[in-house]
C-alpha positions as CSV (number, residue, x, y, z in Angstrom):
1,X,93.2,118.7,103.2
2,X,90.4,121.2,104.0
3,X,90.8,124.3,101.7
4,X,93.1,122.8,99.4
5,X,90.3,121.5,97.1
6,X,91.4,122.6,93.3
7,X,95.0,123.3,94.6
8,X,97.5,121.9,91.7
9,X,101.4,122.2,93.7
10,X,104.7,121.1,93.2
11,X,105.7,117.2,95.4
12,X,108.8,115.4,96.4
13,X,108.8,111.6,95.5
14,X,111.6,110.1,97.3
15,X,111.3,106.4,95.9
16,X,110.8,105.1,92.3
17,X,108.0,102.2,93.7
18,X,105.0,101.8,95.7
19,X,102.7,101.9,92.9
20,X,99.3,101.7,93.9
21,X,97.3,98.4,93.0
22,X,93.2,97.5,94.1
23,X,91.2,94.7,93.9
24,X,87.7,94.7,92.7
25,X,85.8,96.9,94.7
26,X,88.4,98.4,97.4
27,X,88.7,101.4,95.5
28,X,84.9,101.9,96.5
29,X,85.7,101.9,100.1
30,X,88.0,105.0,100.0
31,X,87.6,108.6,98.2
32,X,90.6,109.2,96.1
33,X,92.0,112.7,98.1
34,X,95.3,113.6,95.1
35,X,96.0,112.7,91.8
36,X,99.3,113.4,89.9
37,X,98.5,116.0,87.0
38,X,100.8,117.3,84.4
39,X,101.3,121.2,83.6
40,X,98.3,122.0,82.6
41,X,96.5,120.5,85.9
42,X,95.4,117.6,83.9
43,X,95.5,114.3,85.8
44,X,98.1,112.4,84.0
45,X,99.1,107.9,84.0
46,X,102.5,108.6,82.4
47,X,105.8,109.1,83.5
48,X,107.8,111.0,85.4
49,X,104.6,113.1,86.3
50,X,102.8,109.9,88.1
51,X,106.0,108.4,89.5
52,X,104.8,105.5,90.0
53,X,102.1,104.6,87.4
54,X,99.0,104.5,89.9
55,X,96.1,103.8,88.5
56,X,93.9,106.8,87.7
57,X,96.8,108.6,88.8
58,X,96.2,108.1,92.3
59,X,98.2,110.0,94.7
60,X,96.8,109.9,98.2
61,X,93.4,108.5,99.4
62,X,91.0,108.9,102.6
63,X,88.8,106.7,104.5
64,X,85.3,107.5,103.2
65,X,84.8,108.3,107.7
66,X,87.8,111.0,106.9
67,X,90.1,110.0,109.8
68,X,92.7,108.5,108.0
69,X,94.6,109.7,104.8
70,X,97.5,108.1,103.1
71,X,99.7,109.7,100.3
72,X,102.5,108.6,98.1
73,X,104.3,112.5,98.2
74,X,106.2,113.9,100.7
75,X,104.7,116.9,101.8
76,X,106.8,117.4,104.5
77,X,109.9,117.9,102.8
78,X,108.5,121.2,100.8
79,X,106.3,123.0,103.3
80,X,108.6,126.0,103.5
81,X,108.2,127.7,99.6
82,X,112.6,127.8,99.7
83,X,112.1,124.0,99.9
84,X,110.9,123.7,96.1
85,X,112.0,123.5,92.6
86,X,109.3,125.6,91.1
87,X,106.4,127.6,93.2
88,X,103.6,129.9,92.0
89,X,103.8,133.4,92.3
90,X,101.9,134.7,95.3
91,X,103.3,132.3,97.8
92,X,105.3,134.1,100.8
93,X,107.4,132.1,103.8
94,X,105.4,128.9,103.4
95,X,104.5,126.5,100.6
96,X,100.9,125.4,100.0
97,X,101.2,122.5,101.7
98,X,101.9,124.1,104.8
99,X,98.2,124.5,105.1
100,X,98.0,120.6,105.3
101,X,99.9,120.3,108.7
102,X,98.3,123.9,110.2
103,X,94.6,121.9,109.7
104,X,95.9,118.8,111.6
105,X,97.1,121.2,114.3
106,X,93.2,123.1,114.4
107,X,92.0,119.7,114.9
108,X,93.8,118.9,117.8
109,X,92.8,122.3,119.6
């Protein structure tokens, strides 16, 4: 996710559970990487804009080493900006997830 901090974009959610749940504590040992936010950018707990009622509107988390990160939308079903619903004005071919998968493929070169 390097260079996407602040970046507020349109998901696909392909499933209507998975809602995330912790114990005391195990949110401690990960750094909460997305959160679901309504139009405004404002992280949001209700429905339909946090799909699944996360806690703390919780989309995706990493392991506090980095090496792992886990995520409730499907980024890889909008990457091209023809893909979405809605996109912001300024982006060209690809959406901005797009820059998700080109930073895994710097890191393995």
């Amino acid at each position: 996710l390097s260079g996407m901090e602040g970046s507020v974009m349109p998901i696909v959610v392909s499933h209507g559970e998975g809602q995330a749940v912790f114990q005391a504590g195990d949110i401690d040992q990960v750094d909460v990487a997305l959160r679901y936010v309504d139009g405004l950018g404002q992280v949001t707990d209700r429905y339909p804009l946090n799909p699944n009622g996360s806690p703390n509107a919780i989309a995706g988390l990493t392991s506090k080493d980095g090496r792992a990160t886990i995520m409730m939308p499907h980024p890889e079903r909008v990457y091209k900006r023809d893909q979405l619903s809605w996109k912001p004005e300024g982006w060209d071919e690809f959406s901005g997830w797009y820059r998700m998968f080109a930073n895994a493929r710097k890191s393995f070169n």
